[in-house]
N, C-alpha and C positions, 0 to 999 in steps of 0.2 A: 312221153315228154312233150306236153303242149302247152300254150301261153292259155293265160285266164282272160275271158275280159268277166270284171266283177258288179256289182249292184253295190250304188251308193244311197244309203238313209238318210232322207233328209230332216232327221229329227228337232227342234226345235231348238234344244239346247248346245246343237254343234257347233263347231268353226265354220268361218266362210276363207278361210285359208291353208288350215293344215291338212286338208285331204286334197284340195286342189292342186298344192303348190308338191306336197308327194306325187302326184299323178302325172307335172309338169303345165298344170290348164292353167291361166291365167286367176289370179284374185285382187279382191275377195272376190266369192263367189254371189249372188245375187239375193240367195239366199243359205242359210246354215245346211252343211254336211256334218252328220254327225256321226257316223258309220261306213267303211268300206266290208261291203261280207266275201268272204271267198270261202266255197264250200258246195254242198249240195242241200242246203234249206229248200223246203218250197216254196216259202215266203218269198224268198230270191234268188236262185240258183244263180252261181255263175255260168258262162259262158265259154265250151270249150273252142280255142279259135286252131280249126285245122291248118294245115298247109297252104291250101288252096286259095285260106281266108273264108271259107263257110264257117258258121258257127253251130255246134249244137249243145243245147241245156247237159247242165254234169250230172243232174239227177236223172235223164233220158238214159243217156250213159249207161249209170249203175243198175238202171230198173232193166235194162236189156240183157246187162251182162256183167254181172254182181262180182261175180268171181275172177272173173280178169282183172277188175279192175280195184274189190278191195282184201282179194286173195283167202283163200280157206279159212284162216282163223278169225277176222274179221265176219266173214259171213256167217261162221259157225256162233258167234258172240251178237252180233249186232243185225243179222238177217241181212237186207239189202241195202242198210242205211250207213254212211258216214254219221260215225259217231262224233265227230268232231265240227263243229266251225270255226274258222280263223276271222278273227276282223282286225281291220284297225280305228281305236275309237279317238274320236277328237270331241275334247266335250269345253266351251267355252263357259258354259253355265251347267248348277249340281243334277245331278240325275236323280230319279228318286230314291226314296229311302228304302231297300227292298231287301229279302232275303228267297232263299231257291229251297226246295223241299229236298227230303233225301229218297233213291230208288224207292223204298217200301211205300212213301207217302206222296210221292207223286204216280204211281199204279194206283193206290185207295184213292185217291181225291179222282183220278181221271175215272175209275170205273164211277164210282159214286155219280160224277157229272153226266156220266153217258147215260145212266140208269133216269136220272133226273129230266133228261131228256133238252139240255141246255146246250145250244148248238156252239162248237168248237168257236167261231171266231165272235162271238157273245161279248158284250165288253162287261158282262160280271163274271166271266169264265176265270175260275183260277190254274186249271190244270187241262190246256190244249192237248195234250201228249201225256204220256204213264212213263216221262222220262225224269230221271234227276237232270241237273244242271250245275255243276263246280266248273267252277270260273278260273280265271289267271290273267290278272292284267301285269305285262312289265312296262316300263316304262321306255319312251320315246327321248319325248322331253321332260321337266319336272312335273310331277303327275301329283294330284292331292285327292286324298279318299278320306271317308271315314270307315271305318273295317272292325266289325267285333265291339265286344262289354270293353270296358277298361275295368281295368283291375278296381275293382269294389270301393276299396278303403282310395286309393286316388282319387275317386269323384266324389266320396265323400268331403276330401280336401278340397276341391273345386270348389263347391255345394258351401262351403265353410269362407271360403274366398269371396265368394259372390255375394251371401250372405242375404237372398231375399225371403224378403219377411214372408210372402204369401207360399213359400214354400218350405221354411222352416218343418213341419212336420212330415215334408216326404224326406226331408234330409236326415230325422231321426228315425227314419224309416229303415231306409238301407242302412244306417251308421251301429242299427241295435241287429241287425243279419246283416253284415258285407261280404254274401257269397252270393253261389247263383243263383238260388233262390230270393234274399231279397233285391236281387237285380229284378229278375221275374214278377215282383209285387211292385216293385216301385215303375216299372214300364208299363205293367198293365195299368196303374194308377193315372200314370200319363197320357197313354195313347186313348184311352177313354173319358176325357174329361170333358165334361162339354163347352160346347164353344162360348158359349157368355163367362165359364172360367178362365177360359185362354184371352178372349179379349181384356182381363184384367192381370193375368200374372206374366202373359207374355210383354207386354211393354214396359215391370219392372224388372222384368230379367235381361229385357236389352239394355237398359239404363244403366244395370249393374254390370252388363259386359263392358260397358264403352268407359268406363269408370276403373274396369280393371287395364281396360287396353291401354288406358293416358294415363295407368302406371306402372306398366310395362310389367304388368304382375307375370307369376307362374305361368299362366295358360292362356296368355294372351292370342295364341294362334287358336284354340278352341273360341276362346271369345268373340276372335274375328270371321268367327267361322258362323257360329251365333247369329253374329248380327249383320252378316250378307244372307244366312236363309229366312232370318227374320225380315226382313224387307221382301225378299222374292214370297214369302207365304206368311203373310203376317198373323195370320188365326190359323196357323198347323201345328197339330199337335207333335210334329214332325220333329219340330225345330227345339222342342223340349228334350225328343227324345235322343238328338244327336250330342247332346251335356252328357250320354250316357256310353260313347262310341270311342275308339282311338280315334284321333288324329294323325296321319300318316302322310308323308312325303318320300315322295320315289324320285330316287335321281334316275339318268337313263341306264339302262340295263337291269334296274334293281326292280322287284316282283312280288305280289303279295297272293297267295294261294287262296281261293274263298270256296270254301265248303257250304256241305247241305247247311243249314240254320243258319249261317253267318249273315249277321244283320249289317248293310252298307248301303252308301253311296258313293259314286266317284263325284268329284266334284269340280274341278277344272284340269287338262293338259291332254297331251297328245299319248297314245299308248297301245300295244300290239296286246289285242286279249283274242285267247283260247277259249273256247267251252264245249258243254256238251250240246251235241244239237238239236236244243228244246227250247221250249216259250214260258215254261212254267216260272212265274213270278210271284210273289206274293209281298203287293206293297204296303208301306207303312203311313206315308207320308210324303209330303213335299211335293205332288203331286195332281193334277185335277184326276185320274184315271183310279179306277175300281181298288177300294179298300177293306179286303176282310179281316176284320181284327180278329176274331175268335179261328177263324184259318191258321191268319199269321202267327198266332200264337201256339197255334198247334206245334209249328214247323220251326219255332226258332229254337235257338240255343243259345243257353245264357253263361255259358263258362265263360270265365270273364281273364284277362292278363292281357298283355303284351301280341300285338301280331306278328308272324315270323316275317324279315324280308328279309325275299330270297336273293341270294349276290349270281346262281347259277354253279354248277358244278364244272369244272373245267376239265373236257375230256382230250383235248391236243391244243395245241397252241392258236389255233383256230374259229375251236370250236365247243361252246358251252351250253349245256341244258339245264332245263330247270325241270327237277322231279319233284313230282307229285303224287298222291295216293289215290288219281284219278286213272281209271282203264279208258278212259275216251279218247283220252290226247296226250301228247307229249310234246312241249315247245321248245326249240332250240334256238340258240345262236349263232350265224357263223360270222366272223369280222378279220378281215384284213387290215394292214397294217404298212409301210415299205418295210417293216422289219419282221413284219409275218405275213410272208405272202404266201404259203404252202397252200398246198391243194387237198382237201375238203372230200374222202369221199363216202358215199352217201348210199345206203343200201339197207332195205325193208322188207319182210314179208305182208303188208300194209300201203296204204294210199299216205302219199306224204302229196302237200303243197309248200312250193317257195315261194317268200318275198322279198324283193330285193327292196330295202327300204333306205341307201347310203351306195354313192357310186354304180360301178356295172362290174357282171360278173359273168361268165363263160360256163357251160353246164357242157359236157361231154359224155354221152351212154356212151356204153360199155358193150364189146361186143358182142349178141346173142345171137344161138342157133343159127349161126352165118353169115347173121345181120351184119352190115357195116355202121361204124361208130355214127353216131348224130351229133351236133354239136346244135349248140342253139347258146344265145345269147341276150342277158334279161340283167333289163335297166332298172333306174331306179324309179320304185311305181308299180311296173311288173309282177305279175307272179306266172309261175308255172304248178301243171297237175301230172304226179307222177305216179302209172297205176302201178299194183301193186306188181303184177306180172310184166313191168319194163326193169329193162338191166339195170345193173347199179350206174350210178351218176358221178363222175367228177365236177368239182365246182373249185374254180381258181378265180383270182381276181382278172376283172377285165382292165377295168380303170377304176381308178381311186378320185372320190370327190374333194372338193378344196380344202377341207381339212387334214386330207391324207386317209380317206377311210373307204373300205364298200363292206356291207353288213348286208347278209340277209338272216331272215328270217325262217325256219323250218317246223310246222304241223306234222304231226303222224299221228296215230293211235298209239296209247300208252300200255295196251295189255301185250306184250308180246316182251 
């Protein structure tokens, strides 16, 4: 049971407040935070902060002593790596338009690239690692994504709404197949149009969104969606393809699960995401950095409906996770209340990390092989790393923030 100290991404699109002002540091910040990682990446391991206050790398850690710390079935599954990363993302502006390949196709693409002879940190590299990558953002605060097809015959209603003439015949396009196939012809149509196309149908399709926004049509949130990535990418073939995406709002606690092919971006708010921990990307759009369309296409999926959000499974009064059909991770909730203060406890054959992200909260081992109890206590900001071989954990609230709340947050491995 030891404190993290973690690595912040200072991505372009971030906040210069919501990671600061979780942390406790002063804002804005001087420049955009758009990522806190807590984990064992090597991109940016955290830092384990001993007793003493020495610190050392958590990937040192695990590469010295695998098994202590992510316990037998982990290392029999995952070798010597944390399958999981925790972050928390704060994104003021859209992220790109991307989707993650599945286990089978992210091993083909990585072998493929090695044999190619294309060096891993390459900026045309699609596949750094031979890992899948499913995601889980829940939300913070109001969170906005785009996530998956919309249901076919919907955007055809859209498409009918809009009603621009230089696209009229992709709109009889998907309207004469409204499944996933003609979703599949009508994106490949899109994403490969060339640009002297776009410089002329993308400025009637913002004309037509702002037209339907000042009359408060059907899908006026797609439209304004429209036309803030049509100004940030005015010639992307991006901003066509996201007419073909849900639209999604997350209030705080609620989740949206994103599997191999699921085509998304996040696009504004603050939010606690899971994943597996890999770099394979494969973008679409919205973007200046590396676009392989005939990749991308390999790896998407175009089943199209509704995205599930998730509200969280409630397992005590406490405490709620969100399951998933991922073996990487598993994320949890724990949230106090004055009228649910109960005590939280916490036990793994696996590497768990907490974060307290509302109030402060008390962590208590449990006594082992002699050992006397530890107690430790983790503010809000905080996280703690707990190997797999420490006792189990109690977590009670310490103090409650001015709403009357402390919430943290819990990572594990999801196969077990």
């Amino acid at each position: 049971m030891e404190l993290l100290r973690n690595a912040v991404r200072p991505y372009a699109w971030g906040s210069r407040t919501a990671i600061a002002d979780l942390l406790g540091r002063p804002v804005p910040t001087p420049h955009p935070e758009a990522e806190l990682w807590m984990g064992a990446h090597p991109g940016d391991p955290s830092r384990v902060v001993r007793p003493d206050g020495d610190e050392v790398s958590l990937l040192s850690l695990l590469e010295e002593d695998p098994a202590h710390h992510l316990g037998p079935v982990c290392v029999q599954r995952w070798g010597g790596r944390l399958p999981f990363l925790l972050k928390v993302l704060a994104a003021d502006e859209p992220l790109s338009l991307q989707a993650h390949p599945s286990a089978e196709q992210a091993a083909e693409g990585f072998r493929l690239e090695e044999e190619a002879g294309i060096a891993r940190n390459a900026p045309n590299r699609n596949y750094p690692d031979p890992t899948a990558k499913p995601e889980l953002v829940c939300a913070l605060t109001e969170f906005h994504a785009l996530a998956g097809f919309r249901e076919a015959q919907r955007t055809v209603r859209l498409l009918d709404e809009l009603a621009v003439p230089s696209l009229r015949a992709h709109r009889e396009l998907l309207a004469a197949q409204p499944d996933a196939d003609g979703l599949r012809a009508l994106f490949t149509t899109w994403i490969t149009l060339p640009e002297n196309y776009l410089r002329e149908v993308l400025p009637e399709l913002l004309e037509a969104c702002v037209e339907h926004v000042r009359g408060h049509g059907e899908f006026a949130l797609e439209c304004r969606t429209v036309l803030e990535l049509g100004e940030a990418y005015p010639h992307d073939a991006g901003v066509l393809a996201s007419l073909l995406l849900n639209r999604i709002v997350l209030q705080p606690g609620e989740a949206i699960f994103l599997p191999a092919g699921n085509l998304h971006a996040y696009l504004n708010g603050t939010g606690i995401e899971i994943l597996a921990n890999s770099d394979n990307i494969l973008r679409c759009g919205l973007t200046p950095k590396h676009v392989d369309v005939p990749e991308l296409l390999r790896v998407l999926d175009f089943a199209c409906g509704d995205m599930r959000v998730l509200k969280g499974e409630s397992l005590d009064a406490n405490l709620t996770a969100y399951r998933t059909p991922a073996d990487e991770f598993e994320l949890s909730r724990l949230d106090w209340t004055p009228a649910e203060s109960g005590v939280v406890h916490l036990d793994s054959p696996g590497p768990q990390i907490l974060l307290c992200t509302k109030g402060s909260v008390r962590l208590t081992s449990s006594t082992h092989n002699g050992s006397m109890p530890r107690e430790l206590r983790l503010e809000r900001g905080q996280s703690v790393w707990l190997a797999a071989s420490d006792p189990a954990v109690q977590v009670r609230p310490a103090e409650l923030d001015l709403d009357g709340r402390a919430q943290v947050f819990r990572a594990a491995a999801g196969a077990f």
